[in-house]
C-alpha positions as a Python dict, from the first residue, in 0.01 Angstrom:
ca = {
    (1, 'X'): (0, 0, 0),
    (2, 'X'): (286, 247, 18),
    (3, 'X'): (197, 426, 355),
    (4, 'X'): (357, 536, 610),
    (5, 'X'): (186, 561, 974),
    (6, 'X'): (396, 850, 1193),
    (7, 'X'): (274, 706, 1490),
    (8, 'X'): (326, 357, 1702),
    (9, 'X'): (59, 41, 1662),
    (10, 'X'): (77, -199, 1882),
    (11, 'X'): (-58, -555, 1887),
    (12, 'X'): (-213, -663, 2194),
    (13, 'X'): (-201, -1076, 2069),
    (14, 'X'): (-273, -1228, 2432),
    (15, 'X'): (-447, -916, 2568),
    (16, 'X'): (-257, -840, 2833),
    (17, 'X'): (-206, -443, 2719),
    (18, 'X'): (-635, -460, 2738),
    (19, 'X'): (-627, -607, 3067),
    (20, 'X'): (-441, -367, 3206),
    (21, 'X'): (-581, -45, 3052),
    (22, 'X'): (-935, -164, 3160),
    (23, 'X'): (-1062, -233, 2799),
    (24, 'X'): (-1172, -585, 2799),
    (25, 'X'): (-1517, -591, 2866),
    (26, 'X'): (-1717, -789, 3136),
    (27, 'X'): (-1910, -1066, 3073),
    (28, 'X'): (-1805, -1078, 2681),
    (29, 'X'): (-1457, -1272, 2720),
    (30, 'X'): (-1156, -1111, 2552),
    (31, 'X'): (-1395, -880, 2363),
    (32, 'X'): (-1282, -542, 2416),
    (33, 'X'): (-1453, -195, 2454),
    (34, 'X'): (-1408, 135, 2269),
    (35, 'X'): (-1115, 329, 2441),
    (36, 'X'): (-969, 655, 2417),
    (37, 'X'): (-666, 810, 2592),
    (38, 'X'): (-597, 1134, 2522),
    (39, 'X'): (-180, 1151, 2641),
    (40, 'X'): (16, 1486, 2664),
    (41, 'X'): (348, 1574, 2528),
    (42, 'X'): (483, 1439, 2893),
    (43, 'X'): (308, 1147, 2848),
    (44, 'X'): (43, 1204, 3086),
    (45, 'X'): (-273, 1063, 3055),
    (46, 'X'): (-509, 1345, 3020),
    (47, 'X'): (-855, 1186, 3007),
    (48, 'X'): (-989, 829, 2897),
    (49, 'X'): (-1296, 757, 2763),
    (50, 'X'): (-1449, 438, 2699),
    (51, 'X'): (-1764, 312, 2519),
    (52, 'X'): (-1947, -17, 2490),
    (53, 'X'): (-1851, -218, 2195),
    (54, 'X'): (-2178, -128, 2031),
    (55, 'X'): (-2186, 231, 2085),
    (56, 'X'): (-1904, 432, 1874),
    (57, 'X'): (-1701, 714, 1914),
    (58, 'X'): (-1785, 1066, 1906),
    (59, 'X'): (-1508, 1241, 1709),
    (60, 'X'): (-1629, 1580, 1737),
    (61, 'X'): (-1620, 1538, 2152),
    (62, 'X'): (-1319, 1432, 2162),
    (63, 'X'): (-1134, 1669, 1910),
    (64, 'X'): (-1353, 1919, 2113),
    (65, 'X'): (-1152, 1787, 2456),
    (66, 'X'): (-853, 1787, 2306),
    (67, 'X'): (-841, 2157, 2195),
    (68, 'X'): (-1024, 2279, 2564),
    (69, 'X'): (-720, 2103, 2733),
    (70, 'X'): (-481, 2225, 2458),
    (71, 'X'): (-650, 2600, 2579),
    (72, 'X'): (-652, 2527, 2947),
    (73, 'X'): (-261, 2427, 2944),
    (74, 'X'): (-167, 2758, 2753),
    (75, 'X'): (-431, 3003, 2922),
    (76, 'X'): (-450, 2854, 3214),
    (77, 'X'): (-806, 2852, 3289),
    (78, 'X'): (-1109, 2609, 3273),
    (79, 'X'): (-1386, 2534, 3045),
    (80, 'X'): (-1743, 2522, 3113),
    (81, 'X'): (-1946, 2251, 3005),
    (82, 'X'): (-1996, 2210, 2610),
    (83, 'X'): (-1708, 2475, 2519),
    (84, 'X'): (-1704, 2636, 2305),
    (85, 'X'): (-2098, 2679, 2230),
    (86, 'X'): (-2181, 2679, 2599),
    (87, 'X'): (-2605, 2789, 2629),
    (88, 'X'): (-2446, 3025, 2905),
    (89, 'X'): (-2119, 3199, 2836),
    (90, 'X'): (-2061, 3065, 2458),
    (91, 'X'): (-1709, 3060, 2397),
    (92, 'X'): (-1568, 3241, 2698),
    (93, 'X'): (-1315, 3041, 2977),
    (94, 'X'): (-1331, 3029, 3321),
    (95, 'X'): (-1075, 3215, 3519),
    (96, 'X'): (-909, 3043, 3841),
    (97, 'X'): (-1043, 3118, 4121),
    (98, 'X'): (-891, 3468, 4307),
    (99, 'X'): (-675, 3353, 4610),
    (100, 'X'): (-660, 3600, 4819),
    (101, 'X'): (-921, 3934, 4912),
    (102, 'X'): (-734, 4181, 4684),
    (103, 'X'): (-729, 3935, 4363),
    (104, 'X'): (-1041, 3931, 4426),
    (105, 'X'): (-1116, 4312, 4419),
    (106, 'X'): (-924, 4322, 4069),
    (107, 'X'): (-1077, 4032, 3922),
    (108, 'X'): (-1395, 4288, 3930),
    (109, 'X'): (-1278, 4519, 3744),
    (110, 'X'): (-1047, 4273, 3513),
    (111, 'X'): (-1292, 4055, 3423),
    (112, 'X'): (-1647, 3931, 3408),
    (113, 'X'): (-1781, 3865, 3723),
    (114, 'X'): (-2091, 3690, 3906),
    (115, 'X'): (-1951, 3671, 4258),
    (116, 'X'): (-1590, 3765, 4373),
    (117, 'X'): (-1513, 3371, 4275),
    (118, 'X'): (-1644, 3300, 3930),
    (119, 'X'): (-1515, 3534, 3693),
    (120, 'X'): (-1478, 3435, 3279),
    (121, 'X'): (-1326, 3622, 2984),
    (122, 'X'): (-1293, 3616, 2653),
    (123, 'X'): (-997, 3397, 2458),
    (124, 'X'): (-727, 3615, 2282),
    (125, 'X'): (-800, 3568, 1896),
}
């Protein structure tokens, strides 16, 4: 076929990589489930998701995790639920929580603000 793959396969031929990564599914013998591990550069396992053999993956959920923790590692803030076309604050972040009572008095006048501990703003373009 001509093709090269820039990234490692491996075969699992006794599935003892499954076993250990939780993928082989109960009651269905070596039959595994639907797994994915999102890893960092530092080789950090970031989240894992897995689905039932019968149920498959939802691409645009996890490219959509992927690029919120991509964001949250660089900006250093959090993501609300179904970023980045939240019902609530659309495409805005979460800011960290102030620390102290005069981070708190500028986060008022930095940034959006319901109470003196949830603040959001907008990403940088």
């Amino acid at each position: 076929m001509d093709v090269t793959i820039p990234f490692p396969i491996i075969a699992d031929m006794n599935g003892a990589v499954a076993s250990k990564l939780g993928m082989v599914h109960p009651g269905k013998g070596s039959q595994t489930v639907r797994a994915v591990f999102l890893v960092d550069p530092e080789s950090t396992i970031r989240i894992i998701l897995y689905y039932p053999q019968e149920i498959g993956r939802n691409m645009e959920e996890i490219l959509r995790a992927l690029e919120a923790l991509q964001v949250s590692d660089r900006e250093k803030v959090a993501m609300p639920a179904n970023w980045p076309n939240n019902d609530f604050m659309k495409d805005r972040v979460i800011i960290p929580p102030a620390t102290t009572v005069q981070d708190a008095k500028k986060r008022k006048n930095q940034y959006e603000c319901y109470d003196w501990w949830f603040c959001h703003k907008e990403l940088k373009k």
